[in-house]
C-alpha positions in Angstrom: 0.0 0.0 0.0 2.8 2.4 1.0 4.5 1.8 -2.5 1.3 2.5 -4.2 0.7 5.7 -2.1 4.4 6.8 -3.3 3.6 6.5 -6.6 0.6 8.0 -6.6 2.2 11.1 -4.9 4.9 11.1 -7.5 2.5 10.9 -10.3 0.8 14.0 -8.8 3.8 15.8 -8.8 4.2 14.9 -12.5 0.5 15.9 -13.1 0.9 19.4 -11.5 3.8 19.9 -13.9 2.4 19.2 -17.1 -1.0 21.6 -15.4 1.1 24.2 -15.3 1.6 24.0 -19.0 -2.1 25.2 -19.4 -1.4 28.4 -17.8 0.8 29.1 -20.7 -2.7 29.6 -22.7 -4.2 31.7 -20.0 -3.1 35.1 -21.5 -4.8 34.4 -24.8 -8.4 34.7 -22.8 -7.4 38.4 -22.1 -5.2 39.2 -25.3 -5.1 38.6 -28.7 -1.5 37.6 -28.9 2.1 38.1 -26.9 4.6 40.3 -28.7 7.9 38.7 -29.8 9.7 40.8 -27.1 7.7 39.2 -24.1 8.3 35.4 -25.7 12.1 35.7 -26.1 12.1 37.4 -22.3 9.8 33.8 -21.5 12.2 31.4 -23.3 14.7 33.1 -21.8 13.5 32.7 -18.0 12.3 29.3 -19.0 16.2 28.4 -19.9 17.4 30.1 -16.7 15.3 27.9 -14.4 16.2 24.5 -15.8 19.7 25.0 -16.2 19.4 26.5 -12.5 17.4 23.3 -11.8 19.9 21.0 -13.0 22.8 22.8 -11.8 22.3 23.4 -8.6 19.5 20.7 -7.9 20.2 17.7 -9.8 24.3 17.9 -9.9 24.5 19.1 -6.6 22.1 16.1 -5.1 24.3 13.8 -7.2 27.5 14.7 -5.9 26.3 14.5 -2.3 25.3 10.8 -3.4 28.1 10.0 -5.8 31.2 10.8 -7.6 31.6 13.2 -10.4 32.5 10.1 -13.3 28.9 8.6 -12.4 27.4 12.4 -12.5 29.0 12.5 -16.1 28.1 9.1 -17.5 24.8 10.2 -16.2 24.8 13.4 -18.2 26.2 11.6 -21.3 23.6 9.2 -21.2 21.0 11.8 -20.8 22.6 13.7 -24.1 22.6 10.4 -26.0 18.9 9.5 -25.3 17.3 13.0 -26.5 20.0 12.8 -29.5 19.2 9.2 -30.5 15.2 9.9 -29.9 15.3 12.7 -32.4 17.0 11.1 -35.0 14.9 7.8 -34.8 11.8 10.5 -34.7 13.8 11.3 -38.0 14.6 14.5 -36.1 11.0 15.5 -36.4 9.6 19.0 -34.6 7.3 19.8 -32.4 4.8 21.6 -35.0 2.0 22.9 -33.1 -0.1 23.8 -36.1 -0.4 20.0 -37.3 -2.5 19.5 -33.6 -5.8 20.5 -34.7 -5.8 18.7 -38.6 -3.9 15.7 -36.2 -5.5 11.7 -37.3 -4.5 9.3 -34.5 -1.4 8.0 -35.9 -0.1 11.3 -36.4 -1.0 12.1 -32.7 1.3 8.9 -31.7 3.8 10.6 -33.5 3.3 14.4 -32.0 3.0 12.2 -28.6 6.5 10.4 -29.3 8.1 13.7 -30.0 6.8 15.4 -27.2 8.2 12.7 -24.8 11.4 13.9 -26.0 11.4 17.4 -24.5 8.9 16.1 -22.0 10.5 12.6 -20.5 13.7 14.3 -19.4 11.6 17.1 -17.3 9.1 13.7 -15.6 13.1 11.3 -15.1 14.0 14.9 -13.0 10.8 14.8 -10.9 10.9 11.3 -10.5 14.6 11.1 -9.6 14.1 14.1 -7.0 11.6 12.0 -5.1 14.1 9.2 -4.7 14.0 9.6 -0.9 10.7 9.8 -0.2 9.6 9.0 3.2 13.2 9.3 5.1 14.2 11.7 7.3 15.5 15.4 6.6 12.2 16.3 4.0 9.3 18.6 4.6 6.3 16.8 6.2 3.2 17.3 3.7 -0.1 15.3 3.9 1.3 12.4 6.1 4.2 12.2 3.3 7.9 13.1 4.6 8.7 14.7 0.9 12.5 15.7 0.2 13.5 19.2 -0.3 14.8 18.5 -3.7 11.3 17.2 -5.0 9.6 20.2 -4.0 12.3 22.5 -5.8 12.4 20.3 -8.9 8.3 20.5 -9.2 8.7 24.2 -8.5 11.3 24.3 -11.3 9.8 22.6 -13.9 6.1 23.9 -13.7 7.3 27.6 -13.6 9.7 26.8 -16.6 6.1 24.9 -18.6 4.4 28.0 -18.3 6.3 29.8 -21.1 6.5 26.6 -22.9 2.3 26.1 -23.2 2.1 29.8 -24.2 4.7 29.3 -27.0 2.7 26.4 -28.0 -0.6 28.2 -28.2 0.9 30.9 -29.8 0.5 29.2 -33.4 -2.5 27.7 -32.7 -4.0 30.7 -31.5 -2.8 32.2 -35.1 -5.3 29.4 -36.5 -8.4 30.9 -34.4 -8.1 27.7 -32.6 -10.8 28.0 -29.2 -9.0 29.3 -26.2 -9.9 25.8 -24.1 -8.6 24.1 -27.0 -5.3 26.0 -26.5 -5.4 25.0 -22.9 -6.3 21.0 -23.4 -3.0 20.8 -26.2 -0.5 23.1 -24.1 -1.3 19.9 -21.2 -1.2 17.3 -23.5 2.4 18.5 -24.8 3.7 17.7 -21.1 1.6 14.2 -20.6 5.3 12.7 -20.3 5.9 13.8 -17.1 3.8 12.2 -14.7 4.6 9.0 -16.7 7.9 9.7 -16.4 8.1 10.9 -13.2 6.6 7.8 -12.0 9.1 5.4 -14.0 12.4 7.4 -13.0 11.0 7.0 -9.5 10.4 3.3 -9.2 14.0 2.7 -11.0 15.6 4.6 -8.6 14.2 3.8 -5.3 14.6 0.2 -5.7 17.9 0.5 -7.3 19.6 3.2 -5.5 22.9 2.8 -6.8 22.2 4.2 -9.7 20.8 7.3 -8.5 24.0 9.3 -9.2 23.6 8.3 -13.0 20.1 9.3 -12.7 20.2 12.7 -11.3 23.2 13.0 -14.3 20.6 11.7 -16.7 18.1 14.1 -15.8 20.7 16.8 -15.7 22.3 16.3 -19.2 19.0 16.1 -21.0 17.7 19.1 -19.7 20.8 21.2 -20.1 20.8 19.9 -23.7 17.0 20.7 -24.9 17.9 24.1 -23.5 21.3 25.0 -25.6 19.6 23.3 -28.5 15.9 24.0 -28.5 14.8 26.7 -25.6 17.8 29.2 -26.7 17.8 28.8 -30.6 13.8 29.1 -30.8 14.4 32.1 -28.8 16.8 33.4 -31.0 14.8 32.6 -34.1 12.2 34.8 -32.4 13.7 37.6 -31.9 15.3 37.9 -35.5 13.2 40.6 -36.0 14.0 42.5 -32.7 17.0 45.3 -32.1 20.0 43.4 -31.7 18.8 39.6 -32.4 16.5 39.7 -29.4 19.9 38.7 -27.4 19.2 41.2 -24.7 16.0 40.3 -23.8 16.8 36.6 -24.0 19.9 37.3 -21.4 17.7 39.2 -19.4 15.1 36.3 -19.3 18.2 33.8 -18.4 19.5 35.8 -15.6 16.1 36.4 -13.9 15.5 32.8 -14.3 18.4 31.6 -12.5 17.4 34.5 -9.5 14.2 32.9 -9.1 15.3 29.5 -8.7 18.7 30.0 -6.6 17.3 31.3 -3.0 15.5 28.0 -3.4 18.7 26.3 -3.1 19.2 27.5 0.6 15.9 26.5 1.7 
């Protein structure tokens, strides 16, 4: 029963994440669209938090539970998997236009690419509840839940929130209905909680390998970032004074302000 409860919390955890995708769609209930200047500034704080996340939540955690080789197999691994996904995906893209005209097949296939960018974000949840129930966490509905979780669920569903409005964005361009905008910004994170859950069980029952896992989760993150969050950002603000680079810097920076006081908590 216990390991059932567990997993259900961990799911939860997942679940809240991909939620907090939908609020990405909120603004389109009140406006007609975000200006370029606002969604660089969003990818930007979006970049800031995971690399914050990883940095100073999953490689720290690691270190305090293995050495720095595991770490980087760990991070190596997590590289590999997002780099061999893509390419058997035949390094497809997340094309949020083809959601509404979507058959069911090609849904599998949106679904499969979306587990790319999405699994990495559920492994870190999952991972960050490794020690669940023992001493040192914060107690929270009967559940002793570690520090690290709560950071890393913090993390990621402030960093989805930018990521579900740059997914309605082009969807809102095809006049699709704001609900819609908020059901497919969700569905782009379903991953997590699945995830979150698998990354989870692994680790808690195989606890040496938890180093490699907080790597894992680690590398893939810090990889989507320097090769999706901050190129799409870039690609954005072509049309903006200077690239956009500014307010993409400025996005990082205040990123990696909201997530480090977290660390001391």
């Amino acid at each position: 029963m216990a390991l059932l409860e567990n997993l259900a919390l961990v799911f939860v955890a997942g679940l809240i994440t991909a939620l907090a995708t939908g609020l990405g769609a909120l603004p389109f209930f009140f406006f007609e669209g975000i200006s370029d200047r606002r969604n660089v500034v969003l990818w930007g704080l979006s970049s800031g938090i995971m690399v914050s996340a990883s940095l100073f939540g999953l490689v720290e955690e690691g270190l305090a539970e293995g050495t720095p080789l595991e770490i980087a197999i760990g991070m190596a691994a997590g590289v590999a998997l997002v780099v061999i996904a893509h390419d058997v995906l035949l390094d497809a893209d997340i094309d949020p236009k083809r959601y509404e005209e979507a058959d069911f097949k090609k849904l599998v296939l949106i679904l499969g690419i979306l587990t790319v960018h999405s699994f990495p974000e559920g492994v870190a949840i999952g991972v960050s509840f490794a020690d669940l129930g023992l001493e040192g966490g914060t107690q929270f509905l009967g559940f002793t839940i570690p520090v690290l979780a709560i950071f890393m669920t913090i993390a990621i569903s402030i960093h989805n929130v930018p990521e579900g409005t740059a997914i309605s964005i082009p969807l809102r361009s095809m006049d699709v209905a704001n609900w819609k905008l908020v059901w497919w910004a969700v569905f782009s994170s379903l991953p997590q909680p699945i995830g979150a859950v698998l990354a989870f069980g692994f680790v808690r029952y195989a606890r040496e390998f938890l180093p490699y896992g907080f790597g894992f989760a680690a590398g893939a993150m810090i990889y989507l970032v320097l090769t999706e969050f901050v190129p799409e950002a870039l690609e954005i603000g072509e049309r903006l004074p200077r690239g956009g680079k500014p307010e993409l810097a400025g996005g990082i920076v205040v990123g990696i302000l909201v997530m480090v006081p977290l660390t001391f908590v």
